[in-house]
PDBQT receptor file of N, H, CA, C and O in Angstrom, charges set to zero:
ATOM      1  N   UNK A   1       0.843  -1.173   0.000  1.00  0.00    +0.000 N 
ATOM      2  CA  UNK A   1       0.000   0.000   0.000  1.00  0.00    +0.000 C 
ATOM      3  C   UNK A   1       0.888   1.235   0.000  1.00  0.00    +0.000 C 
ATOM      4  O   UNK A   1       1.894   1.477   0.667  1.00  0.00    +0.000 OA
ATOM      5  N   UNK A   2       0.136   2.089  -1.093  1.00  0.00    +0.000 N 
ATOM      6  H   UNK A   2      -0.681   1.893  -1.635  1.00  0.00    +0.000 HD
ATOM      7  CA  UNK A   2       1.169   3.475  -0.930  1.00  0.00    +0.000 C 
ATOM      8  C   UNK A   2       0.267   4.950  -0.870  1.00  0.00    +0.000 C 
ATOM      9  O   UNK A   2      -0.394   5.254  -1.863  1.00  0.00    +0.000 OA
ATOM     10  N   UNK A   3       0.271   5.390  -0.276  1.00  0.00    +0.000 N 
ATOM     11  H   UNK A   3       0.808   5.143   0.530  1.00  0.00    +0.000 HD
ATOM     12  CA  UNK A   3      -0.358   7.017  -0.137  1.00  0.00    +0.000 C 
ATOM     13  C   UNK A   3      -0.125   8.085  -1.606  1.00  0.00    +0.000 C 
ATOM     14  O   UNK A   3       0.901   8.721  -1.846  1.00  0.00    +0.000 OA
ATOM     15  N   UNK A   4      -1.122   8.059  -2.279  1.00  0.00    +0.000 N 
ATOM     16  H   UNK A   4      -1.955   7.543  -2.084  1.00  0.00    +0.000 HD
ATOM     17  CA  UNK A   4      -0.467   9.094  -3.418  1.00  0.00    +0.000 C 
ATOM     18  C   UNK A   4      -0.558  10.400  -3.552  1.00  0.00    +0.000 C 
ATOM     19  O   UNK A   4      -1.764  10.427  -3.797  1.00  0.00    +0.000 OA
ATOM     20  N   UNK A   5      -0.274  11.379  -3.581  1.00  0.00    +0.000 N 
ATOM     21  H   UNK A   5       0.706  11.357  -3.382  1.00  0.00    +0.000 HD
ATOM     22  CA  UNK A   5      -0.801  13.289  -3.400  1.00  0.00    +0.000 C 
ATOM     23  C   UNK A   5      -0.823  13.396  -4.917  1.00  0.00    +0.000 C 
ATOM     24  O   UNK A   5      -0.077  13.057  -5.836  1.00  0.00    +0.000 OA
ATOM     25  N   UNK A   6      -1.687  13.848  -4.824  1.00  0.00    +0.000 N 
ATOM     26  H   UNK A   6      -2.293  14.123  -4.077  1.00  0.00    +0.000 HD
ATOM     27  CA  UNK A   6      -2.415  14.585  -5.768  1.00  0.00    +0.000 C 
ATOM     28  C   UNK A   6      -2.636  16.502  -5.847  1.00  0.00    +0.000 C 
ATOM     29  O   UNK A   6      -3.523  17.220  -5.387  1.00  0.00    +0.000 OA
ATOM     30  N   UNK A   7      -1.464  16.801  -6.593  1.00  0.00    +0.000 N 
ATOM     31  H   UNK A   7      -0.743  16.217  -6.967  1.00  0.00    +0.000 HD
ATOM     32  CA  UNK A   7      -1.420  18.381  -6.208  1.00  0.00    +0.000 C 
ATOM     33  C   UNK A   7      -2.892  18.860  -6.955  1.00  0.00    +0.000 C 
ATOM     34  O   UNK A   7      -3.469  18.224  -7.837  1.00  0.00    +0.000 OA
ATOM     35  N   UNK A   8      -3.312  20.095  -6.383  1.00  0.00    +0.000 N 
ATOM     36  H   UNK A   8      -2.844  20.611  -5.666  1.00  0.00    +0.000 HD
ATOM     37  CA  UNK A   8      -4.243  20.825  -6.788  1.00  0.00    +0.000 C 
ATOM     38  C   UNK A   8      -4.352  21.528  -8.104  1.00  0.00    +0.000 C 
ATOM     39  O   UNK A   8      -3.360  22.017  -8.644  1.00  0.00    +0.000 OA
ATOM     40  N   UNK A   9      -5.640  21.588  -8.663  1.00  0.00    +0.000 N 
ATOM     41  H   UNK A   9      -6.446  21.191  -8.225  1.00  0.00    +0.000 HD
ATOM     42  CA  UNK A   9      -5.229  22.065 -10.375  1.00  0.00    +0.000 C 
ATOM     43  C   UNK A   9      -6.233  23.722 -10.241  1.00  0.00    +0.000 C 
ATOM     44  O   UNK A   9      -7.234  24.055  -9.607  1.00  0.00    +0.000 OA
ATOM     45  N   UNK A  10      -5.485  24.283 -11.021  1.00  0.00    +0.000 N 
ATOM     46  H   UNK A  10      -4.672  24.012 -11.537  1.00  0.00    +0.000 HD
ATOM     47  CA  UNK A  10      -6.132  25.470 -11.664  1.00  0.00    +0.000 C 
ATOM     48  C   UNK A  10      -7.569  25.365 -12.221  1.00  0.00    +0.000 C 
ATOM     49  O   UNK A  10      -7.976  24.358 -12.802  1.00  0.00    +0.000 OA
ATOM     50  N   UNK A  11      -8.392  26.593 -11.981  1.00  0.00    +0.000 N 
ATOM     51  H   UNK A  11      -8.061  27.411 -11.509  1.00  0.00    +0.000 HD
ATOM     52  CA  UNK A  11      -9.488  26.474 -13.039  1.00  0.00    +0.000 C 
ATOM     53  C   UNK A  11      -9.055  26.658 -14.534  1.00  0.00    +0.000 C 
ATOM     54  O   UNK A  11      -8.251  27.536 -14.849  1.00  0.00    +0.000 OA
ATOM     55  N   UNK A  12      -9.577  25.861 -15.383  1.00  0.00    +0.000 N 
ATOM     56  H   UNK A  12     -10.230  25.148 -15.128  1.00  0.00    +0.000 HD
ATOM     57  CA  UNK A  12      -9.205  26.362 -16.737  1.00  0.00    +0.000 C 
ATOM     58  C   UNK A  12     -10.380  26.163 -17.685  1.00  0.00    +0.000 C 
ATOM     59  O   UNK A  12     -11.384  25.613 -17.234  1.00  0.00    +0.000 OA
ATOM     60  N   UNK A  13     -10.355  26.489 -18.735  1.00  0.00    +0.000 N 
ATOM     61  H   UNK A  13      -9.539  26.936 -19.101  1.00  0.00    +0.000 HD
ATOM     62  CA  UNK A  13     -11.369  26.401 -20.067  1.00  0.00    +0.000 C 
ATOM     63  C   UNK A  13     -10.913  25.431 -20.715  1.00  0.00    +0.000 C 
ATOM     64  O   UNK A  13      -9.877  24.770 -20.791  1.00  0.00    +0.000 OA
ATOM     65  N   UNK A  14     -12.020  25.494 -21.217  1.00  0.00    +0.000 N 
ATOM     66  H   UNK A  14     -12.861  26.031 -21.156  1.00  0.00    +0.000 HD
ATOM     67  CA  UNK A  14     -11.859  24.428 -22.777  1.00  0.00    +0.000 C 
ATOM     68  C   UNK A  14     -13.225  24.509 -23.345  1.00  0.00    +0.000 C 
ATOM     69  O   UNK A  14     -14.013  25.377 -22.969  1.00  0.00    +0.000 OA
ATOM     70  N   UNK A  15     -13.620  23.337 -24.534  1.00  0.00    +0.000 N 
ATOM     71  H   UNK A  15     -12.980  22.632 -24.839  1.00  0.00    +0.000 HD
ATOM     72  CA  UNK A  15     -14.299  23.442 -25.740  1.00  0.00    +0.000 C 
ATOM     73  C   UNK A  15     -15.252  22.179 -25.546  1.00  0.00    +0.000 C 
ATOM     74  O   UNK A  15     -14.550  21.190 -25.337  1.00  0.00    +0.000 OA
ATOM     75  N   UNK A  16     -16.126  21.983 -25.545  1.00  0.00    +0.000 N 
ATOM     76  H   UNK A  16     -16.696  22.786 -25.715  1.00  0.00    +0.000 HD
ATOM     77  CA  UNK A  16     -17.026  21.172 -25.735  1.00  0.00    +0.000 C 
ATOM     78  C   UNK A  16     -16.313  21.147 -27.508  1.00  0.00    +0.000 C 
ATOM     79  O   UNK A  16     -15.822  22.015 -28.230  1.00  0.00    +0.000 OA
ATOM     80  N   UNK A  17     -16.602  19.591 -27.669  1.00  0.00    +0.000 N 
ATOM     81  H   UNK A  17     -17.000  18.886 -27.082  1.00  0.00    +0.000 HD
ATOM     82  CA  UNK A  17     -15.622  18.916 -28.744  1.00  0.00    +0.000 C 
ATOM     83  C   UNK A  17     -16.836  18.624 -29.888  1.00  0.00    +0.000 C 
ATOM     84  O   UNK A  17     -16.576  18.490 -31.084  1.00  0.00    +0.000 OA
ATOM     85  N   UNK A  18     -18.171  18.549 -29.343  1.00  0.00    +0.000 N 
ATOM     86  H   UNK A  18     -18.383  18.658 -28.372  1.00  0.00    +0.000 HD
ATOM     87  CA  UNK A  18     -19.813  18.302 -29.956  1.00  0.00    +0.000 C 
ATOM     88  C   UNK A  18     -20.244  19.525 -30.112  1.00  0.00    +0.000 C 
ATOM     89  O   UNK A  18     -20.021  19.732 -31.305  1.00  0.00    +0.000 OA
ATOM     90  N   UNK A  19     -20.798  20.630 -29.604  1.00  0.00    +0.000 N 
ATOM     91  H   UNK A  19     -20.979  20.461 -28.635  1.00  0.00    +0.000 HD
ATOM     92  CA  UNK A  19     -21.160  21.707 -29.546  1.00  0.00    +0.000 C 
ATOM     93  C   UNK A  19     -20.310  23.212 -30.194  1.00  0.00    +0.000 C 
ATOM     94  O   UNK A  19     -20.677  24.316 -30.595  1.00  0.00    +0.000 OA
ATOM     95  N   UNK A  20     -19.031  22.513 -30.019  1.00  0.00    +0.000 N 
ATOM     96  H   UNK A  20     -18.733  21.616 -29.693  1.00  0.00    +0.000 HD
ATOM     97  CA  UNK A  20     -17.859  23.636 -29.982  1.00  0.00    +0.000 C 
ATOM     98  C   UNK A  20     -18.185  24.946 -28.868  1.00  0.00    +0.000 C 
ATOM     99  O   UNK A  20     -17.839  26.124 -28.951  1.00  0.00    +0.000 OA
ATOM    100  N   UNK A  21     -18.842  24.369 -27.997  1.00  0.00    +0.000 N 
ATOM    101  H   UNK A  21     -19.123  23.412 -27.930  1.00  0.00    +0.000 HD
ATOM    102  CA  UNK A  21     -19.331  25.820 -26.569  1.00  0.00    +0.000 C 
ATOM    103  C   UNK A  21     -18.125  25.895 -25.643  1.00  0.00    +0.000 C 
ATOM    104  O   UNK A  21     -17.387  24.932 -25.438  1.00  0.00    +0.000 OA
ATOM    105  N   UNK A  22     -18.026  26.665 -25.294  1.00  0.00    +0.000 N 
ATOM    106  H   UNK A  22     -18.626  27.448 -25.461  1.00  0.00    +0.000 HD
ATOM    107  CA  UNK A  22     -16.552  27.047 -24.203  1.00  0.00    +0.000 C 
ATOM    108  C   UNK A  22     -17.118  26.835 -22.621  1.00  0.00    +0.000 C 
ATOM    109  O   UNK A  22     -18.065  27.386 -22.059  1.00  0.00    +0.000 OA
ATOM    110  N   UNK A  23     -16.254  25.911 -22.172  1.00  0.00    +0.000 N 
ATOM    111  H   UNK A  23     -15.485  25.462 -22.629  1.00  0.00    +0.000 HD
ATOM    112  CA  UNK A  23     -16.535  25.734 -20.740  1.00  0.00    +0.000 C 
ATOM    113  C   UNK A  23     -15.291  25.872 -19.979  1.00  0.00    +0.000 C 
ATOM    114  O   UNK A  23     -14.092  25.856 -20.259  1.00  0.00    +0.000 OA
ATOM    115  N   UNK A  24     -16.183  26.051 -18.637  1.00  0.00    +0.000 N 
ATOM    116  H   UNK A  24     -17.157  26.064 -18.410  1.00  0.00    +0.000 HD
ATOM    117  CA  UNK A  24     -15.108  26.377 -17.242  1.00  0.00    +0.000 C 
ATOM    118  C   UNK A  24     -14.805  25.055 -16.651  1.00  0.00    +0.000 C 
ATOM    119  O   UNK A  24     -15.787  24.360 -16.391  1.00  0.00    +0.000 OA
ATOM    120  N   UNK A  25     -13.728  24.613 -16.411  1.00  0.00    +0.000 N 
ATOM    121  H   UNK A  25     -12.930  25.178 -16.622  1.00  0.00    +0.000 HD
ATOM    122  CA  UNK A  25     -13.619  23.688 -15.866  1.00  0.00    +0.000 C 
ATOM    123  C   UNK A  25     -13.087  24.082 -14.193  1.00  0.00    +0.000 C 
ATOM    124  O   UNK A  25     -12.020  24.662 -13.992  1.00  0.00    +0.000 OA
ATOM    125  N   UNK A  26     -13.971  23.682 -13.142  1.00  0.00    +0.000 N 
ATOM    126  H   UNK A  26     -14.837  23.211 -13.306  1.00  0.00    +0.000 HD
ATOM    127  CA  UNK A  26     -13.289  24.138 -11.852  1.00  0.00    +0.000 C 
ATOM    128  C   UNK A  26     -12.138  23.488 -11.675  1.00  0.00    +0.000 C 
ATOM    129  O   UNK A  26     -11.541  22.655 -12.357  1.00  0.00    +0.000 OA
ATOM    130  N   UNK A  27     -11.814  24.255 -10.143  1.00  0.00    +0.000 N 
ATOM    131  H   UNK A  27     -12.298  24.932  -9.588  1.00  0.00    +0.000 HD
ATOM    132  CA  UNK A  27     -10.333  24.006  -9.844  1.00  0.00    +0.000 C 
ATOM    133  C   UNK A  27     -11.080  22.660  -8.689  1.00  0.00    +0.000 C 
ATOM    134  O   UNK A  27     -12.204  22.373  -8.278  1.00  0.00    +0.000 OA
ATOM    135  N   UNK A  28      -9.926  22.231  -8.559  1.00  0.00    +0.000 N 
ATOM    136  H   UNK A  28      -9.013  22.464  -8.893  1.00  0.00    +0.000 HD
ATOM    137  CA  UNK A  28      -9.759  21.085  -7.170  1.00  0.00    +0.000 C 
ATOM    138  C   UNK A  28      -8.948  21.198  -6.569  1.00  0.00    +0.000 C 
ATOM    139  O   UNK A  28      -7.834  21.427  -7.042  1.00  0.00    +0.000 OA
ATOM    140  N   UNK A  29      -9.186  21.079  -5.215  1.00  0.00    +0.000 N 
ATOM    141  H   UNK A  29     -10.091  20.894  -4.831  1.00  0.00    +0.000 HD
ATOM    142  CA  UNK A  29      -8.101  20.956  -3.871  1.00  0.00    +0.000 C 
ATOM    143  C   UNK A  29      -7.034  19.677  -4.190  1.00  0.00    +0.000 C 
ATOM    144  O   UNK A  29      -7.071  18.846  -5.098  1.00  0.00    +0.000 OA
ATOM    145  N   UNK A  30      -6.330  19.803  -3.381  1.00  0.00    +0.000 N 
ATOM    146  H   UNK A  30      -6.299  20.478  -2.643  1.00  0.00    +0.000 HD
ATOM    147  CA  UNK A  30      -5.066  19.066  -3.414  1.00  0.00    +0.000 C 
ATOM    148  C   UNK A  30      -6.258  17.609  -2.631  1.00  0.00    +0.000 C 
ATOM    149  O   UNK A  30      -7.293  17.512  -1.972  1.00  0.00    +0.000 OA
ATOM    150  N   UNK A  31      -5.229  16.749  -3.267  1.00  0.00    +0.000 N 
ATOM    151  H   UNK A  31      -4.387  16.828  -3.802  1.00  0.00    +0.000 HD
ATOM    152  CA  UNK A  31      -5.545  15.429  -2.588  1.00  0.00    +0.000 C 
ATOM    153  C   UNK A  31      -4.763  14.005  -2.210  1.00  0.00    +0.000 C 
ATOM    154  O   UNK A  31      -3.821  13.639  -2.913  1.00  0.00    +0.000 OA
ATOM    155  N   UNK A  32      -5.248  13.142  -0.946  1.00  0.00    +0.000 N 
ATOM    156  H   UNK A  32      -6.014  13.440  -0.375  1.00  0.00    +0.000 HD
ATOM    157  CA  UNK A  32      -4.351  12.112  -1.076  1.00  0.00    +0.000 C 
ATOM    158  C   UNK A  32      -5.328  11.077  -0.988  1.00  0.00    +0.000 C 
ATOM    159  O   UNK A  32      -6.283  11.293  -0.243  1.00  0.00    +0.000 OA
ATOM    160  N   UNK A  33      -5.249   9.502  -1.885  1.00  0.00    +0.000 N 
ATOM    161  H   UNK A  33      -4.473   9.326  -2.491  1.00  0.00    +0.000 HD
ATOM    162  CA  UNK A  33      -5.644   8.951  -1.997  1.00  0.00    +0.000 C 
ATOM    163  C   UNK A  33      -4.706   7.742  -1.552  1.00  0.00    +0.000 C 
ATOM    164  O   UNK A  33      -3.512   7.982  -1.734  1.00  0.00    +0.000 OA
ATOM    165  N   UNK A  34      -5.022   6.368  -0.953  1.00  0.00    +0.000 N 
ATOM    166  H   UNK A  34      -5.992   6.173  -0.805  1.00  0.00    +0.000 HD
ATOM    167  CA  UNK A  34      -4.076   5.053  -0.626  1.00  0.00    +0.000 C 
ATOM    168  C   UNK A  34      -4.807   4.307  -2.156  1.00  0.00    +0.000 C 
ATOM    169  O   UNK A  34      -5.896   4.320  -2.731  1.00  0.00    +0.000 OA
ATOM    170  N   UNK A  35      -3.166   3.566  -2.381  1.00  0.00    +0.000 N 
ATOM    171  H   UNK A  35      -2.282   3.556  -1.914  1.00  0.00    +0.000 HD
ATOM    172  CA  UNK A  35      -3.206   2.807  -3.465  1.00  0.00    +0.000 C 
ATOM    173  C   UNK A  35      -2.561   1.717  -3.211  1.00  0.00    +0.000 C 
ATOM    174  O   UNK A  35      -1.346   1.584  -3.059  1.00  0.00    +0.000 OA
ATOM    175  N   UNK A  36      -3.651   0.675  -3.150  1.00  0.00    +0.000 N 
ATOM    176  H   UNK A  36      -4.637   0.783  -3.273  1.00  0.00    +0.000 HD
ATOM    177  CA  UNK A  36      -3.515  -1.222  -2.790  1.00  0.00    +0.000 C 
ATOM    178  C   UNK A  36      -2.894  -1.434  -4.138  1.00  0.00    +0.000 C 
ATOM    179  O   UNK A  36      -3.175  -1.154  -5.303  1.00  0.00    +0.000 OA
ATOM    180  N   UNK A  37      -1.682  -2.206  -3.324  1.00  0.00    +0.000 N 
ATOM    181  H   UNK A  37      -1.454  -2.433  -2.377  1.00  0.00    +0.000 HD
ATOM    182  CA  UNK A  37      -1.121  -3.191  -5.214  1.00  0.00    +0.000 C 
ATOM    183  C   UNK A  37      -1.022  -4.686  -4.321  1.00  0.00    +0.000 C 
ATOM    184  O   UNK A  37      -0.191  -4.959  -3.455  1.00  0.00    +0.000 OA
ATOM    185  N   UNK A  38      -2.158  -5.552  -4.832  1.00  0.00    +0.000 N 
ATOM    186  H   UNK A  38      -2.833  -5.330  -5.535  1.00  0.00    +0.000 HD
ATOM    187  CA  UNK A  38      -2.357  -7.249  -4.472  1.00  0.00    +0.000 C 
ATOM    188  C   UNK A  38      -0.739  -7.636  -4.544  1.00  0.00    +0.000 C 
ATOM    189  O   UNK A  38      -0.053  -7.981  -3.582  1.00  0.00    +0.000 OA
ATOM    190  N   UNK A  39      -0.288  -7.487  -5.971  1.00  0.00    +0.000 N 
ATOM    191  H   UNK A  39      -0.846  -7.206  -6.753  1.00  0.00    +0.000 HD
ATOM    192  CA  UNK A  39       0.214  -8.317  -6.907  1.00  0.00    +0.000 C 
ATOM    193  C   UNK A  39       1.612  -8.420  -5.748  1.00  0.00    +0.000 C 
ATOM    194  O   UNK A  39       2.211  -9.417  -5.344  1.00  0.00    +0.000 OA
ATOM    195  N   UNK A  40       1.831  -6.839  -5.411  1.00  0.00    +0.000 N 
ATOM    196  H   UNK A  40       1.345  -6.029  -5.739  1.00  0.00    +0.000 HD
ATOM    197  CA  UNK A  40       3.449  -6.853  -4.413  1.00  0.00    +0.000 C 
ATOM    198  C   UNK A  40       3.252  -7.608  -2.843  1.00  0.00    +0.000 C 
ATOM    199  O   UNK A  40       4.105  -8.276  -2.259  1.00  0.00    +0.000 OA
ATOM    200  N   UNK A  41       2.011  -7.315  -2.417  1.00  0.00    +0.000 N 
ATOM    201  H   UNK A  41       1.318  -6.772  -2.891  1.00  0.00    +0.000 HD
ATOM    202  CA  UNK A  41       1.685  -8.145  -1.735  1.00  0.00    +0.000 C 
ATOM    203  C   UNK A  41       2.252  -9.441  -1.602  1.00  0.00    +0.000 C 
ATOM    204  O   UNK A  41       3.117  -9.825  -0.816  1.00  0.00    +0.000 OA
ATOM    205  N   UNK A  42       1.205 -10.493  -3.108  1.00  0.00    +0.000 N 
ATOM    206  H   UNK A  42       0.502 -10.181  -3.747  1.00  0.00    +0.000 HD
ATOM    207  CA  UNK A  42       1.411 -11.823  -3.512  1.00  0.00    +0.000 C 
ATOM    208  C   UNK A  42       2.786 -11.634  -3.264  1.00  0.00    +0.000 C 
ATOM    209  O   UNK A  42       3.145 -12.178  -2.220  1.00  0.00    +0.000 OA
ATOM    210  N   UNK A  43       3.835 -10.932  -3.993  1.00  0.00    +0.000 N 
ATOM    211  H   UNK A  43       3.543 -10.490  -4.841  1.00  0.00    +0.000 HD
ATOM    212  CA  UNK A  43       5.627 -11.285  -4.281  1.00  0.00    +0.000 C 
ATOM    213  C   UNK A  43       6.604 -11.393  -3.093  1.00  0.00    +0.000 C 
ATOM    214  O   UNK A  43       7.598 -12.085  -2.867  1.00  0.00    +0.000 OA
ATOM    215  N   UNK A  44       5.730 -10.154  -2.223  1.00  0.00    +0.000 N 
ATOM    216  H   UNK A  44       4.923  -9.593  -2.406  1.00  0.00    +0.000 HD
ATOM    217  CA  UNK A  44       6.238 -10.257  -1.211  1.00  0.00    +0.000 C 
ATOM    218  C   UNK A  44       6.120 -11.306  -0.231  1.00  0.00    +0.000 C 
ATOM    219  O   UNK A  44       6.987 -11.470   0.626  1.00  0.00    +0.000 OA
ATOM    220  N   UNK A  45       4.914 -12.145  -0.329  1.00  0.00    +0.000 N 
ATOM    221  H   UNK A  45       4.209 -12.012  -1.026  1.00  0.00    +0.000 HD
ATOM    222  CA  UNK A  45       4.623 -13.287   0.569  1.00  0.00    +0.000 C 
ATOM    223  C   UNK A  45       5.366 -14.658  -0.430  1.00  0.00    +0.000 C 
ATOM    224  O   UNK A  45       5.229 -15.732   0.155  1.00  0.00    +0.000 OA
ATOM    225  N   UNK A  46       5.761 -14.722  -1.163  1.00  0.00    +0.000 N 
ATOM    226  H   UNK A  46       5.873 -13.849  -1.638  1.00  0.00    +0.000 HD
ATOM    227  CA  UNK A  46       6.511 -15.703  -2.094  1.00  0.00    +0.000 C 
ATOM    228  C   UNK A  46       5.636 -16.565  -2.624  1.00  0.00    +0.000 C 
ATOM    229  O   UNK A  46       5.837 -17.776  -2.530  1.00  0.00    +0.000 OA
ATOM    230  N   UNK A  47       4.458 -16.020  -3.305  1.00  0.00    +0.000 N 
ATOM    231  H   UNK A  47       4.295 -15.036  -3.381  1.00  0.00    +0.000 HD
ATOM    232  CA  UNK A  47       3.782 -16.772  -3.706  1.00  0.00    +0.000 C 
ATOM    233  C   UNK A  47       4.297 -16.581  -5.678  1.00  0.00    +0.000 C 
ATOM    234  O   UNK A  47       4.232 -17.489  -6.507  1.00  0.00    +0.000 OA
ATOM    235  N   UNK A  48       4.680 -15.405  -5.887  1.00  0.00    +0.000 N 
ATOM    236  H   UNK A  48       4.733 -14.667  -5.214  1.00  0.00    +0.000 HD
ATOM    237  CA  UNK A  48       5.165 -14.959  -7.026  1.00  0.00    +0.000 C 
ATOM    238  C   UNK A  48       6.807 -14.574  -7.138  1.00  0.00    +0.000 C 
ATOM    239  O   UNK A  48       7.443 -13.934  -6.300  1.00  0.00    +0.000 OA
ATOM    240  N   UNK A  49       7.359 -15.186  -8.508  1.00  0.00    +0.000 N 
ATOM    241  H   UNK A  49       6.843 -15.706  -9.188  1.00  0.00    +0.000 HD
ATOM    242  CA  UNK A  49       8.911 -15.077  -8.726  1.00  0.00    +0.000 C 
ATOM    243  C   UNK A  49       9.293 -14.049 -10.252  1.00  0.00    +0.000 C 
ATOM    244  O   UNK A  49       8.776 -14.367 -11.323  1.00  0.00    +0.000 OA
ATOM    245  N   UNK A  50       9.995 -13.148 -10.175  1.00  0.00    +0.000 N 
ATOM    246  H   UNK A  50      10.415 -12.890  -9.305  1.00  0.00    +0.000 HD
ATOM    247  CA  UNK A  50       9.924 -12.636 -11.049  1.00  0.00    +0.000 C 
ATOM    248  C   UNK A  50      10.053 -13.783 -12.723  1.00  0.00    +0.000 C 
ATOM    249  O   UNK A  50       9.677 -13.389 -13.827  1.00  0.00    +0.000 OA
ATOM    250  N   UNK A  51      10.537 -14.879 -12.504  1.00  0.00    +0.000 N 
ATOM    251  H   UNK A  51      10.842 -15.199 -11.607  1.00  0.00    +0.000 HD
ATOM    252  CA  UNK A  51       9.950 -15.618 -14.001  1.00  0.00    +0.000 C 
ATOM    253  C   UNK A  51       9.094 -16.349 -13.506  1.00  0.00    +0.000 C 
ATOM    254  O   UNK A  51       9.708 -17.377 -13.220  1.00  0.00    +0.000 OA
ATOM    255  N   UNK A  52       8.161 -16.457 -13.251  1.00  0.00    +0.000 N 
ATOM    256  H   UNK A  52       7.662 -15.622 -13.484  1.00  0.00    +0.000 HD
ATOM    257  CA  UNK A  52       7.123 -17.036 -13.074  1.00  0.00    +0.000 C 
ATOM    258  C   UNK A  52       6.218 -16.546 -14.340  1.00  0.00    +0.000 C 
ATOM    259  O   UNK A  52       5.843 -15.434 -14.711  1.00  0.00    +0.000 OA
ATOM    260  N   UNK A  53       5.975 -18.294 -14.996  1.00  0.00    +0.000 N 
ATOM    261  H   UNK A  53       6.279 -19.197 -14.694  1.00  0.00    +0.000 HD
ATOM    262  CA  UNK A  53       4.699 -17.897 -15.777  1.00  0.00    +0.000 C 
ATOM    263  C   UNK A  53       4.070 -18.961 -16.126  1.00  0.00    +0.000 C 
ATOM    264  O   UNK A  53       4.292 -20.167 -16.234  1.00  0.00    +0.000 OA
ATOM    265  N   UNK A  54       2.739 -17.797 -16.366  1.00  0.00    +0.000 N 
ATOM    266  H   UNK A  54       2.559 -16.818 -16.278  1.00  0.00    +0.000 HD
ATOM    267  CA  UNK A  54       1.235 -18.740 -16.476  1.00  0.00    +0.000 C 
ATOM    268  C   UNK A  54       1.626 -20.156 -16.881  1.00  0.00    +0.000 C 
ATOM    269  O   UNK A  54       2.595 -20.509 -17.553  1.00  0.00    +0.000 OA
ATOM    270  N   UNK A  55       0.501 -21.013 -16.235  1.00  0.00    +0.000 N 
ATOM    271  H   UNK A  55      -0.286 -20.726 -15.689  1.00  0.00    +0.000 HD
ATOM    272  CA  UNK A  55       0.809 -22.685 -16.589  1.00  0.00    +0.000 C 
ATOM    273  C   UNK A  55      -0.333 -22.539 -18.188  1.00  0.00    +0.000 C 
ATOM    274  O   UNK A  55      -1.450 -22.107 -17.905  1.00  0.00    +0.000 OA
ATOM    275  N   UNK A  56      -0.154 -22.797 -19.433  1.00  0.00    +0.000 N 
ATOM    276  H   UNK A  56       0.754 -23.149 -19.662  1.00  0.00    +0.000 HD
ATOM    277  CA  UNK A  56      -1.189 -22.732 -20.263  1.00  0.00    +0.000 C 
ATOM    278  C   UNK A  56      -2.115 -24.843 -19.749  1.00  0.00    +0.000 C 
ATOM    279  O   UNK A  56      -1.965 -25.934 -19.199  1.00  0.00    +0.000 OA
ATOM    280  N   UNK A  57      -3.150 -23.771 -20.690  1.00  0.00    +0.000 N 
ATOM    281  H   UNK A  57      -3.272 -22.885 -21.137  1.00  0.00    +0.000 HD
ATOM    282  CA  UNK A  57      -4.114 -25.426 -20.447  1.00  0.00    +0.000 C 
ATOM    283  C   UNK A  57      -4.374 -25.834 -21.923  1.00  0.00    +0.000 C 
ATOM    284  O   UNK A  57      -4.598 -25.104 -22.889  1.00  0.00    +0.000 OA
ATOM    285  N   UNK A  58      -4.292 -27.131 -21.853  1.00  0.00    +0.000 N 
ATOM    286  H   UNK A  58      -4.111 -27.724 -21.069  1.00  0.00    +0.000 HD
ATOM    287  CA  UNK A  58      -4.299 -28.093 -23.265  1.00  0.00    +0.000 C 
ATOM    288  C   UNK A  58      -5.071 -27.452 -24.085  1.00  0.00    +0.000 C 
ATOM    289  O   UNK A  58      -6.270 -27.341 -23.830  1.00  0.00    +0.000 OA
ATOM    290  N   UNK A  59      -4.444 -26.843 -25.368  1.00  0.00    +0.000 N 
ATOM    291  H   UNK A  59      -3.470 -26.933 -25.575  1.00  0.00    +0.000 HD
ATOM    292  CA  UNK A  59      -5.113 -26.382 -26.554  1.00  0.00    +0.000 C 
ATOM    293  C   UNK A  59      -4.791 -24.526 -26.642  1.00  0.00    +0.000 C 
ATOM    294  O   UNK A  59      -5.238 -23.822 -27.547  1.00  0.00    +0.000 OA
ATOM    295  N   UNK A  60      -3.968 -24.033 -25.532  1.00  0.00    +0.000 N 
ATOM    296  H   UNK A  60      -3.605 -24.605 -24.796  1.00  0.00    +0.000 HD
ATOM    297  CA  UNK A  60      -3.744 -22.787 -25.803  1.00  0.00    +0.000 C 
ATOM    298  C   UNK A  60      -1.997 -22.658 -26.248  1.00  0.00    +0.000 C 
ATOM    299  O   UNK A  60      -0.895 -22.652 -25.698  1.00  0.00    +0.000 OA
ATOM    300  N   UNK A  61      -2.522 -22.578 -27.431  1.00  0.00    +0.000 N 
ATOM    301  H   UNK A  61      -3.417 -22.584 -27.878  1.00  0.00    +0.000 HD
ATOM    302  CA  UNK A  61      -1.135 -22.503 -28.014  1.00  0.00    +0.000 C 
ATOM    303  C   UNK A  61      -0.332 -20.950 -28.573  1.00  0.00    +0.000 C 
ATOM    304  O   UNK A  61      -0.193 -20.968 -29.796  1.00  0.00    +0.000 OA
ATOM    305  N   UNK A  62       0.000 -20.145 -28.160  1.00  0.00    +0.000 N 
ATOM    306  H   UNK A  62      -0.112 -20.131 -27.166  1.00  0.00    +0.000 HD
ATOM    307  CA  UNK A  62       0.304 -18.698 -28.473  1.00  0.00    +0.000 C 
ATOM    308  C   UNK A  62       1.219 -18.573 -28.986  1.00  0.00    +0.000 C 
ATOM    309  O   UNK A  62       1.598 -17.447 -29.308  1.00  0.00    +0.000 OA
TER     310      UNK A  62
């Protein structure tokens, strides 16, 4: 798990891309959000090896 910040953005414009009408886009506060990664988890508990790969099943031939 990792904490991510998210800096704050400016108000700005732009274009409706259908209409061609000009819009405001608001601003947003700064933010922090937590971000789960399973997968480092799994690697870290040794369930995963960096060559580790998929077992295929009879008839998948790539």
């Amino acid at each position: 798990m990792s904490v991510v910040s998210k800096p704050a953005t400016e108000a700005r414009s732009g274009i409706n891309p259908f209409t061609k009408e000009p819009l405001e886009f608001a601003a947003k506060p700064a933010s922090k959000s937590v971000k789960a990664s399973p997968i480092k988890a799994a690697k870290d508990a040794g369930g995963m090896t960096e060559n580790a790969q998929p077992k295929l099943r009879s008839g998948d031939c790539s």
